[in-house]
C-alpha positions in Angstrom: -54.6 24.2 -106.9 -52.0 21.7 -108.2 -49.2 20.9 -105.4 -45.4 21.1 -107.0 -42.5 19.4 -105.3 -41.7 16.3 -103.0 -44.1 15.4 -101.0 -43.0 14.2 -97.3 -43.4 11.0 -97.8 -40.7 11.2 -100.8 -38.9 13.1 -98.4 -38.8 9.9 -96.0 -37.5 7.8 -98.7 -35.2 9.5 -100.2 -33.4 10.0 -96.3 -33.6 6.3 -95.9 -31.6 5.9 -99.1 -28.8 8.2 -97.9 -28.2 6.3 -94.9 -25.7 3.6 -94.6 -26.2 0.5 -95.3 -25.1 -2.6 -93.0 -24.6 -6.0 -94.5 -26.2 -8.4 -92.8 -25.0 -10.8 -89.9 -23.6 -14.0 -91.2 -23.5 -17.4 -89.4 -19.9 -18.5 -88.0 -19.0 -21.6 -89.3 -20.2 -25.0 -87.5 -17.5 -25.8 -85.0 -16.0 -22.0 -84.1 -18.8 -21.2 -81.4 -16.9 -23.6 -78.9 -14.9 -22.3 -75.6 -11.3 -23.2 -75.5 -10.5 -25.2 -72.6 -6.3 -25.4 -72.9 -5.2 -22.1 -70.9 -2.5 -22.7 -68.6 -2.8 -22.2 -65.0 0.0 -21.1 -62.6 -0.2 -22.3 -58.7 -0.4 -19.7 -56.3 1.6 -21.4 -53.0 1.5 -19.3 -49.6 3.9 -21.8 -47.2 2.4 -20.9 -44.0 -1.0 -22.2 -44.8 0.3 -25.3 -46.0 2.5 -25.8 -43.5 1.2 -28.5 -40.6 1.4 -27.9 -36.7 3.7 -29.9 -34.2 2.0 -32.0 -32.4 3.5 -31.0 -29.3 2.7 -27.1 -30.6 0.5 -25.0 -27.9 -2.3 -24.5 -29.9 -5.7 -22.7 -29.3 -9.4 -23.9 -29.7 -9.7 -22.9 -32.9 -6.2 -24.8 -33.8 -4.4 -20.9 -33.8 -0.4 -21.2 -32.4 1.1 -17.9 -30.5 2.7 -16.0 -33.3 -0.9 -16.5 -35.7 -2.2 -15.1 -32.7 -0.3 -12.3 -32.1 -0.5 -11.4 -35.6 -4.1 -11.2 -35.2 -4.1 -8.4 -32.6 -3.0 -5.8 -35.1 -6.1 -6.6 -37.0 -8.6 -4.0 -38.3 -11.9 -5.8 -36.7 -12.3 -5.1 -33.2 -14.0 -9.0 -32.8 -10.6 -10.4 -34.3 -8.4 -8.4 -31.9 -10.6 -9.8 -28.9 -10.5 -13.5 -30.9 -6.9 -13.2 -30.6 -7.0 -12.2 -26.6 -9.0 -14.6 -25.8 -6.8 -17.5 -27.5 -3.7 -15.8 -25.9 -5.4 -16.3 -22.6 -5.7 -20.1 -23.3 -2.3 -20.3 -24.2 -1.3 -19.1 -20.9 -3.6 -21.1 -18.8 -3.0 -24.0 -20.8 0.4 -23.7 -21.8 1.9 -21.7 -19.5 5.5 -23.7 -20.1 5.8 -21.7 -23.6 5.3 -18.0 -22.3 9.1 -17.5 -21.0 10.2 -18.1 -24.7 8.1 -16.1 -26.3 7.9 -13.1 -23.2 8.9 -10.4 -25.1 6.7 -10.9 -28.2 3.9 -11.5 -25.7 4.7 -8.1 -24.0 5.2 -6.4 -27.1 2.0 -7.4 -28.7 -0.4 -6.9 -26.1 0.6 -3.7 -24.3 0.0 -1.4 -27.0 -3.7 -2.6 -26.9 -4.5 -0.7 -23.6 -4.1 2.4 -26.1 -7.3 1.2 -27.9 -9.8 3.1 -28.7 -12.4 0.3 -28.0 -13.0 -0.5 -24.2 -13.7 -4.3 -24.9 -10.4 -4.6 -26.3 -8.3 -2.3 -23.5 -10.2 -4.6 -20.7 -9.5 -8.0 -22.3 -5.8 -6.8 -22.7 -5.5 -5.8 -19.5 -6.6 -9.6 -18.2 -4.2 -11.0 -20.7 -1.1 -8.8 -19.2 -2.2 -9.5 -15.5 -2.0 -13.5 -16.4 1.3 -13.2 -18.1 2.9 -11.5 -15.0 1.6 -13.9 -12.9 3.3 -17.0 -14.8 6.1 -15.5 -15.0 8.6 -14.4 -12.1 9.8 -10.5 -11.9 13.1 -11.9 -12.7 12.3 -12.5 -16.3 9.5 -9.2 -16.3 12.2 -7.1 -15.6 14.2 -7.0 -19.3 10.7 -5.8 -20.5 9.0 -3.3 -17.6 10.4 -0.3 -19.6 7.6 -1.5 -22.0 4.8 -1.6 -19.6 5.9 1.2 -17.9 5.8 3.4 -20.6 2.7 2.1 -22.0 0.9 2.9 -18.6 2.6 6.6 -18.3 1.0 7.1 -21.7 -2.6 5.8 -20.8 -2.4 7.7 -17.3 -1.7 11.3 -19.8 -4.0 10.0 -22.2 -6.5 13.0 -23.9 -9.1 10.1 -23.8 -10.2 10.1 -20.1 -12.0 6.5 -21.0 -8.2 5.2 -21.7 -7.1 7.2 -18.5 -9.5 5.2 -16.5 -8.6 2.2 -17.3 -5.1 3.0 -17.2 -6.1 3.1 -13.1 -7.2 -0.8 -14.3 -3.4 -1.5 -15.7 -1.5 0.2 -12.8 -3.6 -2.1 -10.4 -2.3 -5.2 -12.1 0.8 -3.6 -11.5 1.3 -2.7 -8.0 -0.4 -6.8 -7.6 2.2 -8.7 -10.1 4.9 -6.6 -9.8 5.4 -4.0 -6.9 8.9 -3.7 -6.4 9.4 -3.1 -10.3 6.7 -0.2 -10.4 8.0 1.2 -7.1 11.5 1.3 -9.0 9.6 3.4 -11.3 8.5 6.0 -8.7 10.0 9.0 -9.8 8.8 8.6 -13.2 5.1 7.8 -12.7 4.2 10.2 -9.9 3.9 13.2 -11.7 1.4 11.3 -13.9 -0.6 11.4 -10.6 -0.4 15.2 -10.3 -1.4 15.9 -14.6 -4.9 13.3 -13.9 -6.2 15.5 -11.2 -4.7 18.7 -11.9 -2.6 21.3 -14.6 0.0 23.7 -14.6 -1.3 27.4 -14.7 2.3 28.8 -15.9 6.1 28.0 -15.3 6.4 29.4 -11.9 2.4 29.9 -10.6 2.1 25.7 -9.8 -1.2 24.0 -10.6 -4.8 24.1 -10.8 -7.8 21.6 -10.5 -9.1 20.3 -13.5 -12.8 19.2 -13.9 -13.8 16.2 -16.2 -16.4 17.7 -18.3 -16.4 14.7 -21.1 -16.3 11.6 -18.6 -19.1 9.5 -17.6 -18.3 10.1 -13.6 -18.1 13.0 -11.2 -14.5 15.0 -10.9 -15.4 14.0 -7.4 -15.5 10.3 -8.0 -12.8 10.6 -10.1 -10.7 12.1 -7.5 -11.0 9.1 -5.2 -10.4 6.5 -8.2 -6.5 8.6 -8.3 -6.2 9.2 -4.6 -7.3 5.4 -4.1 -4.3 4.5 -6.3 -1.8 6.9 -5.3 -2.4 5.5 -1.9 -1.9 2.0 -3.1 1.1 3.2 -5.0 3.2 4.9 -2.0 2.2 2.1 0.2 4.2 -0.6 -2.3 6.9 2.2 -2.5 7.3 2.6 1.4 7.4 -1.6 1.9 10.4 -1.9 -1.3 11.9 0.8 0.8 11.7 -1.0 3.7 9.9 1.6 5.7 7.6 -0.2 7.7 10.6 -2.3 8.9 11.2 -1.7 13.0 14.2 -2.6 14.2 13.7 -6.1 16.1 15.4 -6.4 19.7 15.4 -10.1 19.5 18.1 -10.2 16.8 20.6 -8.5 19.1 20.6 -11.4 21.4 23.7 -13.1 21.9 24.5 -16.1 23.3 27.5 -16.9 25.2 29.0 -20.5 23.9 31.7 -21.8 25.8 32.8 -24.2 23.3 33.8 -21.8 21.1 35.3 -18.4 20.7 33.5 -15.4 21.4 33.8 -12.6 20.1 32.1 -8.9 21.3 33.0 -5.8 20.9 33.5 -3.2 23.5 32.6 -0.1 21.4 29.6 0.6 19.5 31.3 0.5 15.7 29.0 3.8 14.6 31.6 5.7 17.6 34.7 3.8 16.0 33.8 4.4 12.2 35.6 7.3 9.5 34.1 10.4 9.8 34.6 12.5 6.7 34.8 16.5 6.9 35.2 18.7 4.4 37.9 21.5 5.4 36.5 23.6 2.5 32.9 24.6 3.0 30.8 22.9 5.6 27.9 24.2 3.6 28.8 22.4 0.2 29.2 18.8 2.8 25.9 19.1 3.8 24.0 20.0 0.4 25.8 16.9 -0.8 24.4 14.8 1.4 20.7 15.7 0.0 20.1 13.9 -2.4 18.3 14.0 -6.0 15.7 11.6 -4.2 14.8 13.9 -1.3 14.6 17.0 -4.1 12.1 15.4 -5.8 10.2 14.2 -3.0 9.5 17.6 -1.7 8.7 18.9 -4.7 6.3 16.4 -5.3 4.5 17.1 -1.7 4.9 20.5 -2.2 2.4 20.5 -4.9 0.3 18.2 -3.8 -0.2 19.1 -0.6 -1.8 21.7 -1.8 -3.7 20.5 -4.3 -5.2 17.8 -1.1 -6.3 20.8 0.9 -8.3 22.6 -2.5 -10.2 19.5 -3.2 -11.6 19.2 0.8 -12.5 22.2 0.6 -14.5 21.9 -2.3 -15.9 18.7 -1.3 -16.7 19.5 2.4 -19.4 22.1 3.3 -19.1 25.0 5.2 -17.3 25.1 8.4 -19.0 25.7 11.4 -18.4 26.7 15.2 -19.4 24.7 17.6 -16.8 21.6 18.3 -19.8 19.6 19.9 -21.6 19.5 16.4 -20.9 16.6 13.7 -20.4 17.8 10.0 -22.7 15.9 7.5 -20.8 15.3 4.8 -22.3 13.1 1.7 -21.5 9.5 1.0 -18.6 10.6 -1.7 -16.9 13.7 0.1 -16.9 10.6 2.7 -14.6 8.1 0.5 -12.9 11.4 -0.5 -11.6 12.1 3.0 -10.8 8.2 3.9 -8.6 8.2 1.3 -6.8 11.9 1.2 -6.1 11.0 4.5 -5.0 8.0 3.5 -2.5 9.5 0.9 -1.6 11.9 3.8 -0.6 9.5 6.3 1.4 7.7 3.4 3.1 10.9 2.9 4.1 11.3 6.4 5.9 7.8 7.0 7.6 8.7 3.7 8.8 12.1 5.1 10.0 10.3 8.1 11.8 7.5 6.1 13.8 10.3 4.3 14.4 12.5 7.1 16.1 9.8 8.9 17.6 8.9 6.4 19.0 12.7 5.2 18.7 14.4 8.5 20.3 17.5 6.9 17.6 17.8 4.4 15.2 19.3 7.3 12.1 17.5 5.4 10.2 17.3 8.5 10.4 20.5 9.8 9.7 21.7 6.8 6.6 19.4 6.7 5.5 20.4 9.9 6.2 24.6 9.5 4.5 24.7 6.5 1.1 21.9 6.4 -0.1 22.0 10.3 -2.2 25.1 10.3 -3.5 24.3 7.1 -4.6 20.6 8.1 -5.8 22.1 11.2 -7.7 24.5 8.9 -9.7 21.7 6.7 -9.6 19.1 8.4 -9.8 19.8 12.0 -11.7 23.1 12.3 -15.1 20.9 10.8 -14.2 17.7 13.3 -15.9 15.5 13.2 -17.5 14.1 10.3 -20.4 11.9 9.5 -22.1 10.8 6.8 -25.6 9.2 5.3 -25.1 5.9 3.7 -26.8 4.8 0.4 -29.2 1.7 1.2 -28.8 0.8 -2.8 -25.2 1.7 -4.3 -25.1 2.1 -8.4 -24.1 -0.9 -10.3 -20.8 -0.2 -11.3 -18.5 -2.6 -13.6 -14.7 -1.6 -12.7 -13.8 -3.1 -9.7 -11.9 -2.2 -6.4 -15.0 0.5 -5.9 -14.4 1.7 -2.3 -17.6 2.0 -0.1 -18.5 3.4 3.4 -19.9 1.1 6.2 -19.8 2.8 8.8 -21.7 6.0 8.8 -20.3 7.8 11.8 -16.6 7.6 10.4 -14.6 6.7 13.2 -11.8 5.3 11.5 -11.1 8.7 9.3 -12.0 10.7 12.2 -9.2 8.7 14.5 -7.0 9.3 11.5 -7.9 13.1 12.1 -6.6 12.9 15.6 -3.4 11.1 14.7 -2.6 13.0 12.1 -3.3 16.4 14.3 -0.9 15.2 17.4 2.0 14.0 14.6 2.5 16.9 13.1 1.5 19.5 16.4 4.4 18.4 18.4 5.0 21.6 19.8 1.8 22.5 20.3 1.1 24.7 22.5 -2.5 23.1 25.1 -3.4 26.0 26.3 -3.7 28.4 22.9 -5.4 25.2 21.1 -7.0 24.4 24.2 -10.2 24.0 22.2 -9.3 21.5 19.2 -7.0 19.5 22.0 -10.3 18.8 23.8 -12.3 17.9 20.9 -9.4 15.6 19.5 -9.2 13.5 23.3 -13.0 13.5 24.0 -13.4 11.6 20.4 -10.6 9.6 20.9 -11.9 8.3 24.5 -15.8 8.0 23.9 -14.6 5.8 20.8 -12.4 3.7 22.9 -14.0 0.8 25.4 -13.7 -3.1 25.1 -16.7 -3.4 23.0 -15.0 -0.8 20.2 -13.9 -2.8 16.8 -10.2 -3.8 16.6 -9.3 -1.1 13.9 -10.7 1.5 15.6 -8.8 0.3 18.8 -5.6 0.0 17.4 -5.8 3.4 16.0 -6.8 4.8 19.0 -3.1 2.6 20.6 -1.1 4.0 17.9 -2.0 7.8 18.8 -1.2 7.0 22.6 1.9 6.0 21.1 2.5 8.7 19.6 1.5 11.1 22.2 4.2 9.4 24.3 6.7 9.1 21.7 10.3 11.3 21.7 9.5 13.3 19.2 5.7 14.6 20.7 6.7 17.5 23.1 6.2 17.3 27.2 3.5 19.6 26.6 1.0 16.5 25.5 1.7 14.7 28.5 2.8 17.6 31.5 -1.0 17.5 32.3 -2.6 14.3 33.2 -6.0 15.6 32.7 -6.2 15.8 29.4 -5.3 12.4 28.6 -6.2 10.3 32.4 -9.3 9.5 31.2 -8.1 7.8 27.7 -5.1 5.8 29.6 -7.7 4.8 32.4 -9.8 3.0 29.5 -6.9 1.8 28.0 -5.4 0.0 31.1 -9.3 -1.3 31.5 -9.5 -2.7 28.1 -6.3 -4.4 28.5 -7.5 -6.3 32.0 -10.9 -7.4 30.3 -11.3 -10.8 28.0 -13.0 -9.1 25.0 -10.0 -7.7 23.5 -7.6 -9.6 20.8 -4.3 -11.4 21.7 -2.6 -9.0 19.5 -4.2 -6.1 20.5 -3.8 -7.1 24.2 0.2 -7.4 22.9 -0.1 -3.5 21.5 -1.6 -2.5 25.0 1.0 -4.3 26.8 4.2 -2.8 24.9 2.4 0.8 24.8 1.7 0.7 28.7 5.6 -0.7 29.4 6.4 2.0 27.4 4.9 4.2 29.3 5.9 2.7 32.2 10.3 3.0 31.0 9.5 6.6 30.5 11.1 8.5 33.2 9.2 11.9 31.4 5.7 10.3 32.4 6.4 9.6 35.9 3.0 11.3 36.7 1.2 8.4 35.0 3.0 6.4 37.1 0.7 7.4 40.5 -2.3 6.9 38.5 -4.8 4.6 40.2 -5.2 2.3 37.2 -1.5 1.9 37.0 -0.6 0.8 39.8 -3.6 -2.1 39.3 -1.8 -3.0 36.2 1.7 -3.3 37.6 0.3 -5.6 40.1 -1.1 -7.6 37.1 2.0 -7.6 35.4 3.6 -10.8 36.0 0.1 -12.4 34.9 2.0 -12.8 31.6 4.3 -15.6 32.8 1.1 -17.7 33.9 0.1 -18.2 30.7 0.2 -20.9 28.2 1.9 -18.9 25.5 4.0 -15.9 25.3 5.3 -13.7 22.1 9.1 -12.5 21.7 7.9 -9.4 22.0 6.6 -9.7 25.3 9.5 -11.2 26.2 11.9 -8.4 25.0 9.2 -5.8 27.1 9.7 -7.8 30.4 13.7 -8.4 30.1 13.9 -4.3 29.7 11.5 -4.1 32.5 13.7 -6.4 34.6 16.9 -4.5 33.3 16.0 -0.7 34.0 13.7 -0.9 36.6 14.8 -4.0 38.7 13.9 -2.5 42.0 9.9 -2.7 40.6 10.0 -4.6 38.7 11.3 -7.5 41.6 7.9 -5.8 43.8 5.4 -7.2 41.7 7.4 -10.5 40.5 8.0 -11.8 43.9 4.2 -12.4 45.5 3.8 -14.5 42.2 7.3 -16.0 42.0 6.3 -19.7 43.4 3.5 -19.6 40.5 5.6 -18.3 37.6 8.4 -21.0 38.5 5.2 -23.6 38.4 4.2 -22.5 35.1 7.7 -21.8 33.8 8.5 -25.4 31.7 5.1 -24.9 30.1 5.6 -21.6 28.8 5.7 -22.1 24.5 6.7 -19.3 22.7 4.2 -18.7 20.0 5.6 -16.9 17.0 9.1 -18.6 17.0 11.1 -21.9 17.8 14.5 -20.4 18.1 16.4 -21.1 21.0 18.1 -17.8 21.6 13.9 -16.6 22.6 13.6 -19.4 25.3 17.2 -18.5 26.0 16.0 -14.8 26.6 13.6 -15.8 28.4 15.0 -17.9 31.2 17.5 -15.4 32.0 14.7 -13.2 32.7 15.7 -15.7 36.1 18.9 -13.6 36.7 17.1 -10.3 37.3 15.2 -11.4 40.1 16.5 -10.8 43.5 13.5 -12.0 45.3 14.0 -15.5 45.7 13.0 -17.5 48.6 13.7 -21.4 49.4 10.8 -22.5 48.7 10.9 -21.1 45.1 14.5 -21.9 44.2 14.1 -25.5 45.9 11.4 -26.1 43.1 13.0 -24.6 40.3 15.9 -27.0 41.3 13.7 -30.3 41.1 12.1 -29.4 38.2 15.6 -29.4 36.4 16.2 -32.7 38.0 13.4 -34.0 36.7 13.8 -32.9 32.8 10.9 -30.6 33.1 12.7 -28.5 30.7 13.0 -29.0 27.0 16.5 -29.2 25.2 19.5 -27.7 27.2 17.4 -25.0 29.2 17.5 -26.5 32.2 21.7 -26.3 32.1 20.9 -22.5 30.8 18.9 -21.7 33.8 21.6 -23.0 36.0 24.2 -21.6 34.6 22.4 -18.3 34.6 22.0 -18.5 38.4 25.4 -19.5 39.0 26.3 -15.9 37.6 24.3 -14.4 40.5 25.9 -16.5 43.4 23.1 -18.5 43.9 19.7 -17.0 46.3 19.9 -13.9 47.9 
């Protein structure tokens, strides 16, 4: 059958016609296809690249000055900011003549960094702020310690507890550089203490414990990294304060010069000085007189106090019984209680301090009422403590890691006992009979000539304390409980082993107990009278301190009658040894001068002794003027008796 219409191929051709047509590409003309090479160009100039260095400029190693430097530290890229630390820290060591010009920007600059979120950088900053404040005085630190100050207030609150660790870092570069700035600081960065270990439940229900749930270490070890530090930090604040400072008996020695006018007074000028009364309300006078300072104080013990006593007694086990039985305690509840007890001690000398100084404030009765069952209660109810000691302790990399040595813990257990008799000293023996025992049988099986010098001058301190004004009668009424301890005492002092200054402590605490009308039953002890005999044994040596000396002219003054007993068999001896006699911690005359009228107290002269005390200041035996001194001195008495 015949096909009709277009077939597909006519189809094809006739869509190929209806399309449109391009005209074909045509050749540029010769000479067109060429790039045009005359554009203008404009110079970009930046000034501080171009400009050239001094050559006297403090430059880095890699040819950076400060401010390039400092610029750099703000820098996105962590290996930058550490770039710039580490030329900041040749500056300083090189160039240390710059850093008082450019303190502020220094400051400024670096601070901020122990924010960072990067540990590398927080550590390197740290080292960078610790060399600046130790090439440069506190003088010129103290325009800009509001800065560092702040800076470490904000790390110690931190929500990062990485930042809040190191910030432990910063505040021991601190209390090294610059301790009497931070302790300036103390009312402000104490509380910062109480927020790391600790949080308020409510307004008025004080504070709970707080565990560390995202950090690396323990709440345990954490614990002791803030009580180590708090520690650290009340002990610069006590020595700004001056609180350590006793009152030295030496500087109230006056000499009598006859070449000029003297002039004494015949009243004491605290009797003779303006008293002021208020005739309105005797009540309003005295709550004046407590200050903002005291306020804070206690509140600042008052919460954490408590907060000491919680952590104990989650850290120690269970109590037990029987007094005769150590408590095992692991390595860490160890360094926790060396240094709660370390914090509490601190706490203590500060309540004194403030006591004395605002007697109506009652801070130490209050301290006392409220703290000495409860101490007794943690502390002393699980006496005494021991521990096991790691053969192998963990790598660690922050420093200042504290360690125990000694795994029977007889320097925190002597702490216990001090602590117990300071702030018992009312205490009634006979309804405590049983902790009073256990505290003196430590103390004395811990005490003989072969026992470390820490651990004997503790042991000194609580005698001192025992026989102190403000311990009670009722510590030393009995000489049972304490014969055997002052027995070992007075031993220790006559044997060779101990220290020169530890001999010194011995000496002033027996005297001391020897002025003390109230301990007059100690006075018949056996062993006492042996030492009183020994006595004078101090003016045969080579060297003598001013304190000695200021013990033996009170001993000559009060008790003259005993004091001439023992001198007087040895008088020939100490007049023999007397021009050789060099006192060893000062060259001040008014010392030697003390010490030669020493002379004037003794009534038991003989010819024999006063014959060669004569010759020897005939002869020039005596340095200076003292041998006119001593005469003089003797004139006063009227010559021998």
């Amino acid at each position: 059958m015949h096909k009709t219409g277009a077939t597909r191929y006519q189809k094809f051709l006739k869509s190929e016609k209806a399309k449109t047509k391009l005209k074909g590409k045509k050749d540029l003309p010769k000479g067109t296809n060429v790039t045009k090479t005359n554009f203008k160009v404009k110079k970009i100039i930046i000034q501080e690249q171009l400009k050239k260095h001094g050559q006297t400029e403090a430059l880095s190693s890699k040819k950076l000055n400060a401010k390039e430097l400092l610029s750099r530290l703000s820098h996105f890229n962590t290996n930058a900011r550490m770039e710039a630390l580490s030329g900041l820290k040749e500056l300083i060591t090189l160039h240390s003549d710059f850093l008082e010009v450019n303190l502020g920007q220094f400051i400024h600059g670096v601070t901020p960094l122990i924010l960072n979120i990067e540990k590398n950088v927080r550590r390197e900053s740290i080292k960078v702020v610790h060399l600046v404040l130790t090439h440069v005085s506190t003088d010129k630190i103290d325009p800009f310690f509001d800065v560092l100050s702040t800076y470490l207030r904000s790390a110690m609150t931190h929500i990062d507890s990485r930042i809040q660790e190191d910030s432990l870092l910063f505040l021991d570069v601190l209390l090294l550089c610059t301790p009497q700035l931070i302790a300036h600081d103390f009312h402000k960065i104490i509380p910062n203490f109480l927020d790391m270990i600790s949080k308020l439940k409510d307004a008025n229900q004080g504070r709970t414990l707080t565990v560390n749930l995202n950090s690396q270490i323990t709440s345990l070890k954490w614990r002791v990294k803030v009580f180590q530090r708090l520690q650290q930090f009340l002990h610069k604040f006590a020595e700004c304060n001056d609180v350590y400072k006793s009152e030295q008996l030496s500087d109230k020695t006056r000499v009598f010069d006859i070449t000029n006018k003297n002039n004494f007074p015949l009243f004491n000028p605290i009797y003779t000085s303006i008293c002021t009364v208020s005739c309105f309300s005797s009540k309003n006078s005295q709550n004046a007189l407590i200050s903002d300072e005291v306020g804070k104080f206690q509140s600042y013990v008052e919460t954490l106090m408590p907060l000491m006593f919680e952590i104990w007694l989650e850290a120690r086990p269970n109590v037990k019984g029987d007094k005769n039985i150590e408590t095992v305690i692991n390595e860490d509840a160890a360094i926790l209680l060396k240094h709660i007890l370390d914090v509490i001690s601190m706490i203590w000398k500060l309540v004194e301090y403030f006591n004395k100084k605002y007697p109506n404030s009652l801070l130490q009765n209050n301290f006392i009422q409220k703290y000495k069952s409860l101490f007794s209660q943690h502390f002393v109810a699980a006496f005494p403590y021991v521990t096991n000691v790691r053969s192998q302790l963990p790598k660690t990399d922050l420093p200042f890691e504290s360690t125990i040595i000694n795994p029977k813990l007889i320097t925190e257990n002597l702490e216990i006992c001090y602590l117990y008799i300071t702030i018992n000293p009312n205490l009634n023996i006979k309804n405590n009979q049983k902790d009073v025992i256990a505290v003196f049988n430590y103390i004395e099986n811990n005490f003989s000539s072969n026992s470390q010098d820490t651990m004997l001058e503790v042991a000194i301190r609580i005698m001192h304390k025992i026989i102190s004004e403000e311990i009670s009668i009722n510590w030393t009424k009995s000489l049972n409980i304490v014969e055997s301890l002052f027995k070992k005492i007075i031993w220790t002092y006559c044997s060779d082993s101990s220290s020169t200054y530890l001999k010194q402590q011995m000496f002033a605490l027996l005297c001391k107990i020897y002025l003390n009308n109230n301990l007059v039953n100690f006075h018949s002890c056996s062993a006492f009278v042996y030492w009183l005999q020994i006595l004078p044994d101090v003016l045969l040596d080579s060297t003598i301190s001013s304190d000695t000396i200021d013990i033996l002219h009170r001993l000559a003054v009060s008790n003259n009658k005993s004091f001439n007993s023992v001198v007087k068999p040895k008088l020939t001896d100490i007049i023999i040894n007397l021009p050789k006699i060099t006192i060893s911690d000062t060259t001040q005359k008014r010392a030697y001068y003390k010490l030669f009228s020493i002379l004037y107290w003794i009534n038991s002269w003989d010819i024999k002794s006063f014959e060669l005390l004569e010759n020897q200041i005939m002869n020039n035996e005596y340095n200076s003027d003292y041998g006119k001194y001593i005469l003089d001195t003797l004139k006063c008495r009227g010559g021998t008796s």
